[in-house]
N, C-alpha and C positions, 0 to 999 in steps of 0.2 A: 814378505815382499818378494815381487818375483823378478828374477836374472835378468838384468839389463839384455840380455838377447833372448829372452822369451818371446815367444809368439801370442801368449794372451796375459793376462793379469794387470797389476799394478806394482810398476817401481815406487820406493816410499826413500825420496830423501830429504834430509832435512839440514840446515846449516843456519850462521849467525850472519845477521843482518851487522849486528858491532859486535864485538869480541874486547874486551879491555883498554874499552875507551878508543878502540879504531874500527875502520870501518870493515867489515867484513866481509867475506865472498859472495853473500847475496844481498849485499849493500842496496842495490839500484835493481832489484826485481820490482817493487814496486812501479818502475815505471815503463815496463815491459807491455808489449802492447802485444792483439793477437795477430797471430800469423809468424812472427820472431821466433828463431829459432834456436835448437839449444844441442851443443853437442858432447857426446858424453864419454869418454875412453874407460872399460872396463880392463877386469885384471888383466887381459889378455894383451891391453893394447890395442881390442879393435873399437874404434869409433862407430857412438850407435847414435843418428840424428831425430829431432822428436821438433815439433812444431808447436807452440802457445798455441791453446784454444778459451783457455780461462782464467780468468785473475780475479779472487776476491777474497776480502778479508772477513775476517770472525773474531767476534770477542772468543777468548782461549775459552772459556768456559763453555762454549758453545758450538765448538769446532765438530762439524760433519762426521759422522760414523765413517759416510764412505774414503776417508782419508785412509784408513785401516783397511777395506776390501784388500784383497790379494787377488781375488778370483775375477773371471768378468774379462771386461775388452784391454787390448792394449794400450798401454798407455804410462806415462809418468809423473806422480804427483811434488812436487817442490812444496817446502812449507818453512817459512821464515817468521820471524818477530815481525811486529808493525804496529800501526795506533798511534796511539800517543802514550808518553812515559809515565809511570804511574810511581808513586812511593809507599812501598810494604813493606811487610815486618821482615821481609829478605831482603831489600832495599830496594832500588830503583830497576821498575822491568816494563816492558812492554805490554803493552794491555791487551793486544790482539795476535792472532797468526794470519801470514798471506800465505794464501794457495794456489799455486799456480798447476793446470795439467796442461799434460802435454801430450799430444799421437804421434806414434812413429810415421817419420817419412819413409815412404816405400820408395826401397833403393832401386 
């Protein structure tokens, strides 16, 4: 994954839509529309801003290669749980991942 202040690549991060029964930090990406934007403080403290350009979901078994790229244009990809609840031999999970990208706003 490459450095939130890089000039080309792909940021790769991922978080819980729920977490133990609450709601999680990317609880309401799903209703994230494009243009919205997102902003990101790395280790340093400096604030890096990126703009929604895409929102969609995938069954997990099916989730895009390019979620994985490092290489390529700038940009950052978000990837949460989503769908609908399914019951497996691990218990109760989510049947999909949402993918959000994002392009840096040029400062």
């Amino acid at each position: 994954s490459a450095a939130l202040n890089a000039t080309q690549g792909n940021t790769l991060l991922a978080g819980h839509i729920t977490y133990n029964n609450e709601r999680g930090p990317l609880y309401n990406m799903a209703d994230m529309q494009p243009g919205q934007r997102a902003f990101i403080k790395d280790a340093d403290g400096v604030v890096h801003e990126f703009v929604l350009v895409s929102l969609k979901s995938y069954v997990k078994t099916a989730l895009p290669s390019t979620v994985w790229t490092v290489d390529g244009e700038r940009k950052l990809t978000v990837v949460t749980c989503g769908g609908p609840v399914e019951q497996t031999s691990h218990g109760r999970v989510y049947r999909d991942n949402l993918v959000t990208i994002f392009l840096p706003v040029d400062s």
